[in-house]
C-alpha atoms as an extended CHARMM CRD file, in Angstrom:
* protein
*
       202  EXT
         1         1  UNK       CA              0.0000000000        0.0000000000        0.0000000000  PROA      1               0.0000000000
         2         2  UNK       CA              1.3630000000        3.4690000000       -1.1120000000  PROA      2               0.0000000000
         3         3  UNK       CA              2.2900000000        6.3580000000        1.5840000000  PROA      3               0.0000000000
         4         4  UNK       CA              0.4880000000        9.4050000000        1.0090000000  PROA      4               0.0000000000
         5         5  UNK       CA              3.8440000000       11.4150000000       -0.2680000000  PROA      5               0.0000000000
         6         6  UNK       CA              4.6100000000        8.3920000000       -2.5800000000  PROA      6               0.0000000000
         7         7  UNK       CA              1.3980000000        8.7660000000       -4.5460000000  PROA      7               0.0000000000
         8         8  UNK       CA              1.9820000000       12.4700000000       -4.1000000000  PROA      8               0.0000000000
         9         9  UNK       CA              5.4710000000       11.5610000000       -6.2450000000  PROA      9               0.0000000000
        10        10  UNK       CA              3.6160000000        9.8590000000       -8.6510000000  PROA      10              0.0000000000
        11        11  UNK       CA              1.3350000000       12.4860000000       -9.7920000000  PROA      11              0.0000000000
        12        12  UNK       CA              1.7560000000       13.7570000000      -13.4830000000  PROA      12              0.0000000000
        13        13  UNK       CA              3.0000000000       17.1470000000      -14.5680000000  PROA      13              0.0000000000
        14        14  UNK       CA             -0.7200000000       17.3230000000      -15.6680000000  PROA      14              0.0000000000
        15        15  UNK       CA             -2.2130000000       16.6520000000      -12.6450000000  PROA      15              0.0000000000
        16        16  UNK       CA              0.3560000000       19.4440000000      -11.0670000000  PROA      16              0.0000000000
        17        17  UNK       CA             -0.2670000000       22.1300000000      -13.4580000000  PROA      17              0.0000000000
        18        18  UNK       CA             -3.8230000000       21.0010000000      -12.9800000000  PROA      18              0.0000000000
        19        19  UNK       CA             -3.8010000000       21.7690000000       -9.0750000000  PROA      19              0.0000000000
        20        20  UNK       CA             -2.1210000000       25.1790000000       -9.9330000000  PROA      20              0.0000000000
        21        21  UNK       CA             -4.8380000000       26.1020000000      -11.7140000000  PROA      21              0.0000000000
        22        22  UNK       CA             -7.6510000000       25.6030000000      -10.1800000000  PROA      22              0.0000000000
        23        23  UNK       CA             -5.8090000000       26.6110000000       -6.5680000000  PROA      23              0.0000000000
        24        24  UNK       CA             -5.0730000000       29.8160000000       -8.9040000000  PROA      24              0.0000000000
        25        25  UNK       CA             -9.1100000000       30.4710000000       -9.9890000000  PROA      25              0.0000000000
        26        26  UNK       CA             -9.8840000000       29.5900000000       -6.1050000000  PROA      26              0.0000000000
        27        27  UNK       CA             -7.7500000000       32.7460000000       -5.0480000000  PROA      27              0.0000000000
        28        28  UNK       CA             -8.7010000000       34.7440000000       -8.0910000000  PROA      28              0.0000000000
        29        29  UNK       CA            -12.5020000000       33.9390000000       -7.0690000000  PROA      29              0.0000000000
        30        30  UNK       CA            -11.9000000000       35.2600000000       -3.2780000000  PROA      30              0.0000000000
        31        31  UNK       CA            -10.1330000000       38.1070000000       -4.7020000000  PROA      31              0.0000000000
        32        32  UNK       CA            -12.3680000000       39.1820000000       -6.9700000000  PROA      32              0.0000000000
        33        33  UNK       CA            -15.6980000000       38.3780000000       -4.9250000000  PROA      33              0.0000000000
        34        34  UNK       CA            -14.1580000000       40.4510000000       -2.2450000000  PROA      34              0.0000000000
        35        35  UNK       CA            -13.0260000000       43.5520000000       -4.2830000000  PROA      35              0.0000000000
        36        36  UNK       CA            -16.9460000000       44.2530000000       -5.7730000000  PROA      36              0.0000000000
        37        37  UNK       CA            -18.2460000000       43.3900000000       -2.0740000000  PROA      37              0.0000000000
        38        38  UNK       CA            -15.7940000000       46.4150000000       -1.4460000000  PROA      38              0.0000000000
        39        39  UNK       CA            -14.2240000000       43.8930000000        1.7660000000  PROA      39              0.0000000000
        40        40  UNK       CA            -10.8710000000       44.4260000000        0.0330000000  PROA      40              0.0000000000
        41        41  UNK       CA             -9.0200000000       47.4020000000       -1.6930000000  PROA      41              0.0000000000
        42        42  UNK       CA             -8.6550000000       45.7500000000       -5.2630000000  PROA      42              0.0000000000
        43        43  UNK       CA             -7.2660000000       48.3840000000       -8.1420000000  PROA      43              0.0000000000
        44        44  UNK       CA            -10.1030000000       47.7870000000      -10.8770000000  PROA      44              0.0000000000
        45        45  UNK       CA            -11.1710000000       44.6640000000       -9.7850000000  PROA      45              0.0000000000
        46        46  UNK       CA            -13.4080000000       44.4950000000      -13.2310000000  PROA      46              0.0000000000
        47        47  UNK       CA            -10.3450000000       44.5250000000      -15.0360000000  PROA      47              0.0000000000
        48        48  UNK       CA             -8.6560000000       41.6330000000      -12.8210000000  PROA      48              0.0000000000
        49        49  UNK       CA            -12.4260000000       39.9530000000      -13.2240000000  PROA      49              0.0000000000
        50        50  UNK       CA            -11.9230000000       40.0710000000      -16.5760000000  PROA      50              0.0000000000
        51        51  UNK       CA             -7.8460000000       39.4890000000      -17.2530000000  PROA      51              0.0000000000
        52        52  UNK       CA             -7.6770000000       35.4990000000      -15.5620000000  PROA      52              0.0000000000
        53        53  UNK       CA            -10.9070000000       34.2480000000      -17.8050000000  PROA      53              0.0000000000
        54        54  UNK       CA             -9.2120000000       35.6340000000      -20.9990000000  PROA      54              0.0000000000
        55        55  UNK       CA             -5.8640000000       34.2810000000      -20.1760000000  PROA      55              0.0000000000
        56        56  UNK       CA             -7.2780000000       30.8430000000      -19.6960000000  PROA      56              0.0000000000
        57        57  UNK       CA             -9.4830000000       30.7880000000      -23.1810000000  PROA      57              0.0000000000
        58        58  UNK       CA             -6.1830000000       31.9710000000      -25.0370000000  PROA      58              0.0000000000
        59        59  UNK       CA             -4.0260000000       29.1160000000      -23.4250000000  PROA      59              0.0000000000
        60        60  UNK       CA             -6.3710000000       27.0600000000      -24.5470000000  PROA      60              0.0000000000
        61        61  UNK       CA             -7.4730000000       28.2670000000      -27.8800000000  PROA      61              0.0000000000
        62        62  UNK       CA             -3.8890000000       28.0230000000      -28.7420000000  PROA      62              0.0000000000
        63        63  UNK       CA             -3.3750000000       24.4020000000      -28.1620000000  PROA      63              0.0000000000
        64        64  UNK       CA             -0.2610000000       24.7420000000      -26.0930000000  PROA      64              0.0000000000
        65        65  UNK       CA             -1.5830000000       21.8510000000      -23.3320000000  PROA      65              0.0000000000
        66        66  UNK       CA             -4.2560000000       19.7150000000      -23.2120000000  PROA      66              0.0000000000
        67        67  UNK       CA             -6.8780000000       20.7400000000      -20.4370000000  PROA      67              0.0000000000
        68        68  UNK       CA             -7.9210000000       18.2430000000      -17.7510000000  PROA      68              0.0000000000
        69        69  UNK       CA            -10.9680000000       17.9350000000      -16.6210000000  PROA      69              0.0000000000
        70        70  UNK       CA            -10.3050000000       20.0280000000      -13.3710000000  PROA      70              0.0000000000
        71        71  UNK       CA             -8.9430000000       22.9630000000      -15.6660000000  PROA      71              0.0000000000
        72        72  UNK       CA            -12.1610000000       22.6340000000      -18.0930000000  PROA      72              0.0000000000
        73        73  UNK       CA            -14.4800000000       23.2410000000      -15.3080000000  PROA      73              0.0000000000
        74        74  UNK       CA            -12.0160000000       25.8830000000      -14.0020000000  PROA      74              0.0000000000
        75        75  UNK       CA            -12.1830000000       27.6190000000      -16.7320000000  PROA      75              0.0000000000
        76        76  UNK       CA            -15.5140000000       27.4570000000      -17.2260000000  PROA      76              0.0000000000
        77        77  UNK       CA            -16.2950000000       29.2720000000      -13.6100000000  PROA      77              0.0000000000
        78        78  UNK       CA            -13.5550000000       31.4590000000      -14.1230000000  PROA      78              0.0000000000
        79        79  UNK       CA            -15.9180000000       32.7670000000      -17.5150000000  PROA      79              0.0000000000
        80        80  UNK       CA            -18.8960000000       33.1870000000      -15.8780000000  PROA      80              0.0000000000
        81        81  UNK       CA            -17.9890000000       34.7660000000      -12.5280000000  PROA      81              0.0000000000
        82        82  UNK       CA            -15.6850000000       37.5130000000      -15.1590000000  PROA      82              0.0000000000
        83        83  UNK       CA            -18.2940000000       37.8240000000      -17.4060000000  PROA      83              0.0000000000
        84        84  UNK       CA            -21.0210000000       38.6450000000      -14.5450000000  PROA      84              0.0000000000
        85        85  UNK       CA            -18.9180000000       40.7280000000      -13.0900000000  PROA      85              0.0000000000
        86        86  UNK       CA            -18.4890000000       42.3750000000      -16.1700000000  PROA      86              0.0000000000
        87        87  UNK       CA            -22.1790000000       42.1840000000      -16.9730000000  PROA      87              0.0000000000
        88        88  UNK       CA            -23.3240000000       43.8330000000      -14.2350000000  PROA      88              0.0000000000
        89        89  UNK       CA            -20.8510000000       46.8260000000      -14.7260000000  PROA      89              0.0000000000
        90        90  UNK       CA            -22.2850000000       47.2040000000      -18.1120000000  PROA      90              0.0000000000
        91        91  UNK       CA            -25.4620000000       46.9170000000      -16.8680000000  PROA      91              0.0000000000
        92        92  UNK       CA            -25.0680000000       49.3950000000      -13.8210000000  PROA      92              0.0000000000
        93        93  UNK       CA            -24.3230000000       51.8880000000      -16.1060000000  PROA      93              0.0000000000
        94        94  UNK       CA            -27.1370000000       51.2290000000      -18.9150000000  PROA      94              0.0000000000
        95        95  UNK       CA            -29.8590000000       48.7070000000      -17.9320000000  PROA      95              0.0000000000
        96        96  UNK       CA            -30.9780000000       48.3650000000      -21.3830000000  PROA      96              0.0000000000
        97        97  UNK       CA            -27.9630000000       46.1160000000      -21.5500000000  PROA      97              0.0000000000
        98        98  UNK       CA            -29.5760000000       43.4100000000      -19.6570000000  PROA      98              0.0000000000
        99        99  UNK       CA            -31.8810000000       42.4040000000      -22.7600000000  PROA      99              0.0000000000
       100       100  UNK       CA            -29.0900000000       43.0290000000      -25.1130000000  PROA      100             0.0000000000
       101       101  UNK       CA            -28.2460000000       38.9170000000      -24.9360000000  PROA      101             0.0000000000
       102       102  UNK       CA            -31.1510000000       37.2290000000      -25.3260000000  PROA      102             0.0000000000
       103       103  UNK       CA            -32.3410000000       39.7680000000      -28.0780000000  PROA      103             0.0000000000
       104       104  UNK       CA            -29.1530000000       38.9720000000      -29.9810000000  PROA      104             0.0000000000
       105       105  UNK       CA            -30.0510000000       35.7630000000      -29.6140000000  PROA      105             0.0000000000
       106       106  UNK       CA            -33.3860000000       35.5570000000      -30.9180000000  PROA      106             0.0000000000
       107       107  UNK       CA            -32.6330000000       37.9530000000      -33.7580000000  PROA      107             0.0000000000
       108       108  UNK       CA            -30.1140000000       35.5880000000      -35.0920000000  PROA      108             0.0000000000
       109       109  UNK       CA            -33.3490000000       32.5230000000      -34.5050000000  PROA      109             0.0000000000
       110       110  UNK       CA            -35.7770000000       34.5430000000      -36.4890000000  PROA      110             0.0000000000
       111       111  UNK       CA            -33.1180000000       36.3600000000      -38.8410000000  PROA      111             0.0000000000
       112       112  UNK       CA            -32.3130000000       32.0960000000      -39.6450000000  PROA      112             0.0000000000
       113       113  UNK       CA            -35.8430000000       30.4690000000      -40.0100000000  PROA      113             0.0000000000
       114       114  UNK       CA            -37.4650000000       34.4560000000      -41.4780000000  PROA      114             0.0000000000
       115       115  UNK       CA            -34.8500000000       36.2520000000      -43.3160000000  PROA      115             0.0000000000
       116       116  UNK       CA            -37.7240000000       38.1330000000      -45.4860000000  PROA      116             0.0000000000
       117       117  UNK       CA            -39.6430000000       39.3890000000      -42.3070000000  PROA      117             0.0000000000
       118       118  UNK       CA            -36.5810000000       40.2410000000      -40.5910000000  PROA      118             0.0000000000
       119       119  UNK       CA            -35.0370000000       42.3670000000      -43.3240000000  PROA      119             0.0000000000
       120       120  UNK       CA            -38.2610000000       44.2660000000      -44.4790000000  PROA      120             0.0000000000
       121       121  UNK       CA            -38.5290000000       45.0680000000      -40.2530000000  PROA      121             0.0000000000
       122       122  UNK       CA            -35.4830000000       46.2520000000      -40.6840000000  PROA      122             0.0000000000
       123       123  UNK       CA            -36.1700000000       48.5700000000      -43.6390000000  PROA      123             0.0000000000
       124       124  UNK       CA            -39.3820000000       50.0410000000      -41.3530000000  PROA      124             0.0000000000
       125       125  UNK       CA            -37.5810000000       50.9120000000      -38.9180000000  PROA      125             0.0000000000
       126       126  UNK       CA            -34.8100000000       52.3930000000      -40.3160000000  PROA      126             0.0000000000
       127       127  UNK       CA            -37.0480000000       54.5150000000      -42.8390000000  PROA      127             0.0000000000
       128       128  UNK       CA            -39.2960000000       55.3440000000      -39.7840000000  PROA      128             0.0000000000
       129       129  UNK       CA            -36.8620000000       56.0370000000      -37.4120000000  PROA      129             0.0000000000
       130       130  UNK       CA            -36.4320000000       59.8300000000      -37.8130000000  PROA      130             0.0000000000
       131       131  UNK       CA            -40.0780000000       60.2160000000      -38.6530000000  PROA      131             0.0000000000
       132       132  UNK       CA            -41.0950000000       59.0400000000      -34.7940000000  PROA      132             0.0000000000
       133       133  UNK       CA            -38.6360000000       61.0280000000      -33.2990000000  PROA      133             0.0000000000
       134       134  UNK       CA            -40.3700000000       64.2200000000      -35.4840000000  PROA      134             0.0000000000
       135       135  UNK       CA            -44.0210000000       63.1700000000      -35.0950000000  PROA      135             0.0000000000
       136       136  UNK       CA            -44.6920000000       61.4760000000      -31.7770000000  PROA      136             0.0000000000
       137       137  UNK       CA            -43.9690000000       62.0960000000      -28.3340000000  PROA      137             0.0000000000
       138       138  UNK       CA            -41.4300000000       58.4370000000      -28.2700000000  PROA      138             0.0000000000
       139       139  UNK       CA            -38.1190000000       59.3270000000      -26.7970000000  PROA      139             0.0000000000
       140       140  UNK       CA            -35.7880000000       57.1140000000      -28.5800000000  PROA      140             0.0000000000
       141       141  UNK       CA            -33.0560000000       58.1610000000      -27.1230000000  PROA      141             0.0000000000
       142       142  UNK       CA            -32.1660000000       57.1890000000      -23.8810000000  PROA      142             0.0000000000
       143       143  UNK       CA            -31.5750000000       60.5760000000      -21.1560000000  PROA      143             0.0000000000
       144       144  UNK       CA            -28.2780000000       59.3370000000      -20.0940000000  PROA      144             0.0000000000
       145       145  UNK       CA            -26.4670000000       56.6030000000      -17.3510000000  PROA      145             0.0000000000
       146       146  UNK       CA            -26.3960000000       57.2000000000      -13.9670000000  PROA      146             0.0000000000
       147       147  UNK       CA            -23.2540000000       59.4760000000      -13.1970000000  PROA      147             0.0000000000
       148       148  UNK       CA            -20.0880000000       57.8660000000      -11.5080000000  PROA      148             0.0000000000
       149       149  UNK       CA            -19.4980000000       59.3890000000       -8.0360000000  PROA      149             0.0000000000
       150       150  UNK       CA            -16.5340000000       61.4190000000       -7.7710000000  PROA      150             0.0000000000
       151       151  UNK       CA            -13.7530000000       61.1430000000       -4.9640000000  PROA      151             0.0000000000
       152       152  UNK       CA            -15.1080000000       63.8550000000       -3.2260000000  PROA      152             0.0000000000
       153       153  UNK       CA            -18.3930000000       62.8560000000       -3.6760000000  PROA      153             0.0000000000
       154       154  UNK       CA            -17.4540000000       59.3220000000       -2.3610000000  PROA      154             0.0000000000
       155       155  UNK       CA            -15.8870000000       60.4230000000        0.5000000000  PROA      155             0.0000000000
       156       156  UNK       CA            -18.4250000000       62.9190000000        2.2490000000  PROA      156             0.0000000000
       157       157  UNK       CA            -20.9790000000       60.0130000000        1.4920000000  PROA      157             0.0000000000
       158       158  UNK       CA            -19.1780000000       57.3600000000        2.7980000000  PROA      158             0.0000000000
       159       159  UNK       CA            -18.1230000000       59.8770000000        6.2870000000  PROA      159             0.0000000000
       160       160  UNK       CA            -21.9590000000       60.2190000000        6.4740000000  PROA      160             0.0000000000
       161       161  UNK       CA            -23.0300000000       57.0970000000        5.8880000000  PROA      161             0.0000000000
       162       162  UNK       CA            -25.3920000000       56.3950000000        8.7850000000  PROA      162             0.0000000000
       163       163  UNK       CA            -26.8540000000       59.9830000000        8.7940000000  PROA      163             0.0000000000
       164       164  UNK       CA            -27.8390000000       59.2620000000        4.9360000000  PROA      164             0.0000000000
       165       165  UNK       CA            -29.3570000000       55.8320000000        5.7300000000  PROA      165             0.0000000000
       166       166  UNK       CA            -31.6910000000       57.1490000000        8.4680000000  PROA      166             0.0000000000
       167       167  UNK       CA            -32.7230000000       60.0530000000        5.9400000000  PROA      167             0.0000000000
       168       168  UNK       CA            -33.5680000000       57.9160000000        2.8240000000  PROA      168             0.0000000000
       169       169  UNK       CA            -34.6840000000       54.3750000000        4.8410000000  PROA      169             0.0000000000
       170       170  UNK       CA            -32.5320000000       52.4570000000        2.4440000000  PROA      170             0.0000000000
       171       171  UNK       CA            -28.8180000000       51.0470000000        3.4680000000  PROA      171             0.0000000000
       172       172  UNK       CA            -26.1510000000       52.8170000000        1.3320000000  PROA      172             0.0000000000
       173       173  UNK       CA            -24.2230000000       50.4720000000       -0.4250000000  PROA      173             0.0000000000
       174       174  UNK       CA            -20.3990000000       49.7760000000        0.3680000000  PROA      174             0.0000000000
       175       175  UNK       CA            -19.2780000000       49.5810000000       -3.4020000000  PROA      175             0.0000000000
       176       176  UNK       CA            -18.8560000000       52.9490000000       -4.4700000000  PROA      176             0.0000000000
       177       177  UNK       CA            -19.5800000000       51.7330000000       -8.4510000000  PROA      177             0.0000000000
       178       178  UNK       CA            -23.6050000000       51.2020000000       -6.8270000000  PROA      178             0.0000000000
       179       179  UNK       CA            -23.9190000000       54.1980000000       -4.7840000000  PROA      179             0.0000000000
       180       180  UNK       CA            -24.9230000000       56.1690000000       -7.7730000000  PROA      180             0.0000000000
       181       181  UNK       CA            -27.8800000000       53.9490000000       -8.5340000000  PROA      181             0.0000000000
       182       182  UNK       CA            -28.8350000000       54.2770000000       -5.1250000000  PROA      182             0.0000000000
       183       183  UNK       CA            -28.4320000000       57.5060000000       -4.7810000000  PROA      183             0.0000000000
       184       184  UNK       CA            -30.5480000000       58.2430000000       -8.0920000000  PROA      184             0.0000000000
       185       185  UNK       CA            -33.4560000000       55.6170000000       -7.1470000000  PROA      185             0.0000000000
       186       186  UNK       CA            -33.3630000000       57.9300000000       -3.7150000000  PROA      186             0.0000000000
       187       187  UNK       CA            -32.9030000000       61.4560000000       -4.8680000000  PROA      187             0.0000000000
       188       188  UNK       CA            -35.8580000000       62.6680000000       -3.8150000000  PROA      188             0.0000000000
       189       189  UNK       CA            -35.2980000000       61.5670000000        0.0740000000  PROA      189             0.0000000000
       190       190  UNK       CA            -31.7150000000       62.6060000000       -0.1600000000  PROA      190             0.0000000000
       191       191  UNK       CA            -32.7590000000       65.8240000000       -1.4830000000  PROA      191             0.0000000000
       192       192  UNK       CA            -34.9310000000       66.9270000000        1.0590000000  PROA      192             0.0000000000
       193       193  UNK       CA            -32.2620000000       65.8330000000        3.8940000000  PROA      193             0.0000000000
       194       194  UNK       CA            -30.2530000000       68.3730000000        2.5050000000  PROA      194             0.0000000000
       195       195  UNK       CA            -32.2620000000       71.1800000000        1.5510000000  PROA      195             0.0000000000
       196       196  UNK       CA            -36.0760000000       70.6680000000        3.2710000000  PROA      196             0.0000000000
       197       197  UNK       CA            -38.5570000000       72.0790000000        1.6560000000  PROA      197             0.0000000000
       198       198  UNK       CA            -36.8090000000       73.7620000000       -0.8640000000  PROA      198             0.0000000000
       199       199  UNK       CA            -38.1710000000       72.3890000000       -4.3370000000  PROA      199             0.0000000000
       200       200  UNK       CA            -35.3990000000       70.7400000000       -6.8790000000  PROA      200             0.0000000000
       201       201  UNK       CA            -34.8900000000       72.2840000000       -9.7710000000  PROA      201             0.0000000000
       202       202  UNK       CA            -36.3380000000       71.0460000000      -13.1800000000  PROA      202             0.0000000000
């Protein structure tokens, strides 16, 4: 019968690398979780969310090694923690996003099975599309995303945090790339904390 640090001896360079890897997107993962929580001072973690997952496709898209199983699934986590990290940054910012996905998706469905209704749609809308914006009260366009909150800005909300919560009802978030949202979906509270009765201006 074989001692634990013999079959430790016998393991492949595979099965190493293989360890590395996933003890690599287990770190990554606590990192990266932590940094959007705001529980640890990561520099851009939505960059870092994003670097590991595209590192791992490109090793592997260019056939250096030949993934285990362990690295597959690795890799595969690794994508869609990044990419919903990245996802909801995008969407943070413009929530129209969110459908952006699944309407590719059943574009490219109906553009397959009904190319002649798709492309005459098409042709409506794009001959149309000035005309609605001229003749009907349809705002196209979208107003504009939620600003991002300055240092300043950050820094007098997050120094009167609990003053802020007690106005609007609501706890502030800790991440300061979601305090804009909640300050927006709360303006009207946070308003009248600061000024009373005075009206906002239009």
């Amino acid at each position: 019968m074989s001692t634990y640090p013999s079959a430790l001896a016998r393991r492949s360079p595979a099965e190493w690398r293989s360890a590395v890897v996933v003890a690599g997107v287990g770190l990554w993962t606590v990192i990266v979780v932590a940094g959007e929580l705001g529980l640890l001072h990561v520099p851009k973690p939505s960059v870092l969310a994003a670097l590991l997952p595209a590192a791992l496709i490109a090793i592997g898209a260019a056939g250096l090694v030949e993934p285990t199983d362990a690295e597959r699934r690795a890799t595969i986590w690794a994508v869609v923690l990044g990419g919903g990290i990245a996802g909801a940054e995008i969407i943070l910012r413009n929530a129209e996003w969110a459908l952006a996905v699944p309407a590719i998706a059943a574009s490219a469905v109906l553009a397959a099975r009904r190319p002649t209704v798709v492309v005459t749609a098409l042709f409506v809308m794009a001959g149309a599309y000035n005309t609605i914006l001229a003749l009907t009260p349809i705002q196209v366009y979208k107003v504009g995303p939620v600003a991002p909150v300055s240092d300043d800005a950050w820094e007098f909300l997050d120094d009167h945090r609990g003053d802020l919560e007690a106005a609007v009802g609501n706890p502030m978030p800790k991440s300061r790339r979601t305090v804009s949202v909640w300050a927006s979906k709360n303006r009207k509270n946070l308003w009248e904390s600061f000024y009373g009765s005075v009206k906002p201006p239009h």
